[in-house]
ZADREN-515532 format. One record per residue (C-alpha): residue in one letter; x, y, z. Coordinates in pm, whole numbers, plus 50000, padded with zeros to 5 digits. Layout:
// ZADREN-515532
AXYZ
...
// end
This chain:
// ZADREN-515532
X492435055947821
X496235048147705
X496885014547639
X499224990447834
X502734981647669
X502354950647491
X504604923947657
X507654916147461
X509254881247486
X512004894147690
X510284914147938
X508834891948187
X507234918748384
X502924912348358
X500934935548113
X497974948948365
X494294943148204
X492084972348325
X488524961148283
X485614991948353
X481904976748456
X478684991448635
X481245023248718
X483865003648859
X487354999648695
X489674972748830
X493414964748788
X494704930148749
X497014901348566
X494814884048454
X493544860548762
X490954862248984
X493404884449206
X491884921349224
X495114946749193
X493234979549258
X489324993749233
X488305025549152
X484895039149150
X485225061548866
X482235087449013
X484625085849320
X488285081049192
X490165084149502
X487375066049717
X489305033849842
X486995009449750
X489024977849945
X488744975550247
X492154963650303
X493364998550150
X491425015950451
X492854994850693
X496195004950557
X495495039750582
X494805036150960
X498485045851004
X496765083551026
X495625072351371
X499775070651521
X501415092951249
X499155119251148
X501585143651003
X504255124050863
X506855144150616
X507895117550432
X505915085550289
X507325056050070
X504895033449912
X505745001949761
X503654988149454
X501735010249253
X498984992549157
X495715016849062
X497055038849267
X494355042649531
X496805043949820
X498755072149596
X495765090449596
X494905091549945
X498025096650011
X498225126049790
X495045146449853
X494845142450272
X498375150150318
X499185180250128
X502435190850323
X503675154350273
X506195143750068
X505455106949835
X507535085049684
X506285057849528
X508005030249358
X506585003749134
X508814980548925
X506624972148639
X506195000848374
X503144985848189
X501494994048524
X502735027948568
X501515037148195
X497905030948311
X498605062548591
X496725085048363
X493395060748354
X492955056648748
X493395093548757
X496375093348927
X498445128148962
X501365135348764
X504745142948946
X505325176449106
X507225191349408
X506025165449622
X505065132849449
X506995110549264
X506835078049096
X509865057349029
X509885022948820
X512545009149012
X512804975849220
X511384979049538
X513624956349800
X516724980849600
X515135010849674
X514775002750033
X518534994850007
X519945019749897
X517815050649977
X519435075150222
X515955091950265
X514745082850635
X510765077050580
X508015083550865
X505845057450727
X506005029850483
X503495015050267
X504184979250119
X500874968049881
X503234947249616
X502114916849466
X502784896649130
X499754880648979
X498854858749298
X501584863349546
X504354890149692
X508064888749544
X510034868249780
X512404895249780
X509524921849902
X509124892250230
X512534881350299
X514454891150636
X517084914750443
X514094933850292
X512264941050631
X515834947650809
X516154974650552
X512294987350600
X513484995050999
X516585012650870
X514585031450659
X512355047850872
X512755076651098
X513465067251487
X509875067451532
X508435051551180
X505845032351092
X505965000950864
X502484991350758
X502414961450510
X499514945850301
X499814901650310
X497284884850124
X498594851850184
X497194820250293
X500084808850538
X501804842050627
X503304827650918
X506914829850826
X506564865450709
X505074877351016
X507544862851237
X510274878350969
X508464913351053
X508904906351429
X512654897651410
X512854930051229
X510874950151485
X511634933651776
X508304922351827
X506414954151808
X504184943451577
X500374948351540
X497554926651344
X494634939451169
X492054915050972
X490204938150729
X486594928550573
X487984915950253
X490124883950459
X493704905150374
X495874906050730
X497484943750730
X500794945050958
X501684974151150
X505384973551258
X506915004851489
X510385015451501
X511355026151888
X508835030152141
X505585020052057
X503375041951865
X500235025752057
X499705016652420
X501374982452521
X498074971452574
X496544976252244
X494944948452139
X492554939451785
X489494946151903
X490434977252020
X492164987651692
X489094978151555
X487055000451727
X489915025151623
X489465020051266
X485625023151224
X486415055951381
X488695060951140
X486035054250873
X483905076550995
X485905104650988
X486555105250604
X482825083750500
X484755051750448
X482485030950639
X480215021950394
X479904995550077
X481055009049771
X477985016549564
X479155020349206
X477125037248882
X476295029148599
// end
């Protein structure tokens, strides 16, 4: 397992502590804050629920040609990404390098024709790129919290320019009071957001450019029914059940 960068005293970018117990290896800062889980019997098994919710976006964008994913992390999401949607290309971007030198640990797949990692700023990226994304995927967080300027109204302004005429912004809050961000994503969207709890308390926003990718009268409990299907399709309905 390579070990993370040691943290000089003018980086100010968090050195990730990867811990590995009973099977399971987890990413974080150094709180009580889980980054990323892997089950390492079952690498790209996503082991948070919130990360299944995420990948939900399947059920309105099955075939999307280009994804963007935001943060990194243990790259479960990367993963998934990766190995069921083959003719897809991924860009991910993750600002902190001491996190992208653990890539090797969580098993996550080197760079080829279609996968990429940058270490780049996110809310840049999303300004800049001239690459028009079919879906999304915004799982960033420092220690505790997102960067304000991953939640501010410039950043999500940019996600909708981003995406294709049809995309699909999909975006992880684990936030007490997410209030203000939510009603940042509906300025943003014009109101065509959608809200889904998952198991582990995180609230995962779905956010359509143009017509709605979902009937107008979708509601939660019906994307909830929607998701355990979901589930069951790939075996994610179940509690993780590492080894020792």
């Amino acid at each position: 397992m390579p070990s993370p960068i040691k943290r000089s005293t003018i980086d100010p970018l968090p050195v990730p502590v990867v811990s590995h117990e009973d099977g399971v290896m987890t990413l974080h800062f150094g709180s009580n804050y889980i980054q990323s889980q892997m089950v390492v019997d079952e690498p790209e098994f996503l082991s948070l629920a919130y990360t299944r919710a995420m990948m939900a976006f399947e059920m309105f964008m099955p075939t999307p040609r280009e994804i963007a994913l935001i943060g990194l992390g243990g790259g479960s999401i990367a993963k998934w990404c990766y190995r069921h949607h083959p003719k897809t290309r991924l860009t991910v971007v993750e600002i902190n390098p001491h996190v992208i030198a653990v890539r090797n640990a969580f098993r996550i797949p080197q760079d080829d024709r279609r996968f990429r990692i940058l270490c780049e700023d996110g809310a840049k990226f999303i300004a800049k790129t001239f690459t028009r994304f079919d879906v999304l995927l915004i799982d960033c967080f420092t220690a505790e919290y997102p960067p304000q300027e991953l939640c501010s109204q410039e950043f999500y302004d940019n996600c909708h320019k981003a995406l294709t005429e049809v995309g699909l912004m999909v975006v992880n809050l684990c936030v007490k009071n997410h209030t203000r961000i939510l009603s940042r994503i509906r300025k943003s969207f014009g109101g065509r957001i959608l809200l889904s709890t998952s198991d582990d308390g995180n609230t995962v926003v779905f956010a359509c450019k143009g017509d709605m990718l979902w009937r107008k009268n979708e509601d939660a409990a019906s994307f909830r029914m929607k998701l355990r299907r979901f589930e069951r399709k790939y075996g994610l309905g179940r509690a993780m059940a590492p080894r020792g």
